[in-house]
C-alpha positions in Angstrom: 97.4 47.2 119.2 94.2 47.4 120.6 90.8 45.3 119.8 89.0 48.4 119.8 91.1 49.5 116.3 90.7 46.4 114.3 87.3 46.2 111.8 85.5 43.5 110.3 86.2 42.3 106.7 82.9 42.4 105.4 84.0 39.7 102.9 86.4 37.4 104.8 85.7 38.0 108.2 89.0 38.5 109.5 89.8 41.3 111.3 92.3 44.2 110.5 93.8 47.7 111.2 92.7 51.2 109.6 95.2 51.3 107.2 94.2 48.1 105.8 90.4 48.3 104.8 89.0 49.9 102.7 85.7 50.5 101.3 84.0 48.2 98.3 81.8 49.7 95.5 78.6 48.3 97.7 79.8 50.4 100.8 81.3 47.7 102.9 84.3 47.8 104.8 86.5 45.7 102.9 90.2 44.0 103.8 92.7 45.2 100.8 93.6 41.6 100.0 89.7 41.0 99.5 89.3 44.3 97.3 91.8 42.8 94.9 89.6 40.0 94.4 87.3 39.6 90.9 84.0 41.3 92.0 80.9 39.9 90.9 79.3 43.6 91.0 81.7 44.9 88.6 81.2 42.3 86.0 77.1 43.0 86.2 78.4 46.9 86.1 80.2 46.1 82.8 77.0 44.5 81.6 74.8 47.4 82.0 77.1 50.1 81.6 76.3 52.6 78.9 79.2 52.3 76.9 78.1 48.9 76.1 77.0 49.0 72.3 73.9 46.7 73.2 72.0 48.8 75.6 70.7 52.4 75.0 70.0 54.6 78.2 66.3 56.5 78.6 64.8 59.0 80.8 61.0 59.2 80.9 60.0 62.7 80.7 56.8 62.6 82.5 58.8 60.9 86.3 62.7 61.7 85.4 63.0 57.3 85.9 66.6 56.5 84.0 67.0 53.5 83.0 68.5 51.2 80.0 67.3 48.7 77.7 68.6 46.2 74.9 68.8 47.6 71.8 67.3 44.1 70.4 64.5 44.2 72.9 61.5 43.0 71.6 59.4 45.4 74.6 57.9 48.5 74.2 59.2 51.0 75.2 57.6 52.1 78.2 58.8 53.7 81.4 59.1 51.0 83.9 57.9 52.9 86.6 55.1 54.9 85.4 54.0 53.5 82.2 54.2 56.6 80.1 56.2 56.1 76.5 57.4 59.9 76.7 61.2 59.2 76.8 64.0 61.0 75.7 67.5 58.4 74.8 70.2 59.8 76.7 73.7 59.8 74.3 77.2 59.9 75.3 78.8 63.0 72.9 82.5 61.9 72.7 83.7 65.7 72.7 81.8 69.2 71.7 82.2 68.7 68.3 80.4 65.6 68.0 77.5 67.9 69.9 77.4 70.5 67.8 77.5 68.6 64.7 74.3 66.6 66.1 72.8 70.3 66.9 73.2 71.2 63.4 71.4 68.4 61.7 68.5 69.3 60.1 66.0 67.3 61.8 66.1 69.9 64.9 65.0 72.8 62.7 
């Protein structure tokens, strides 16, 4: 094999064939023994995921910013990036039914 087909681990440094790399959820080629590695980025991820019952996910309505915040926080809550406090929670509907029973309730009339 040639030394023009091998790439660079981004992790280990070591140097392999096509078929072995891969790449990570950062966009780095990645050896497959290092992918099966604990990840630091996927236990942040897990942190601020949205299924997480302590965080709630917003959207300002004046910029479109997303973001999430605790649900304990004692902040306002403010857009990050432009200030405004015109935000809209985003929900997770676990099927249609769920959606329709919320577009029912009688605060929406």
């Amino acid at each position: 094999m040639s030394l023009d087909s091998l790439y660079l681990c981004s992790r280990c440094r070591n140097r392999f064939d096509l078929s072995n790399v891969r790449y990570d959820n950062r966009g780095n080629l990645t050896c497959l023994s290092c992918l099966g590695k604990n990840d630091l980025n996927t236990k942040f991820k897990m942190i601020s995921d949205s299924q997480n019952p302590f965080y709630l996910k917003f959207i300002c309505a004046n910029c479109r910013f997303k973001f999430t915040m605790r649900k304990d926080s004692p902040r306002k809550h403010v857009c990050p990036y432009c200030g405004k406090t015109n935000l809209v929670q985003i929900k997770k509907y676990k099927d249609e039914n769920d959606l329709i029973r919320e577009a029912a309730d009688s605060r929406f009339e």
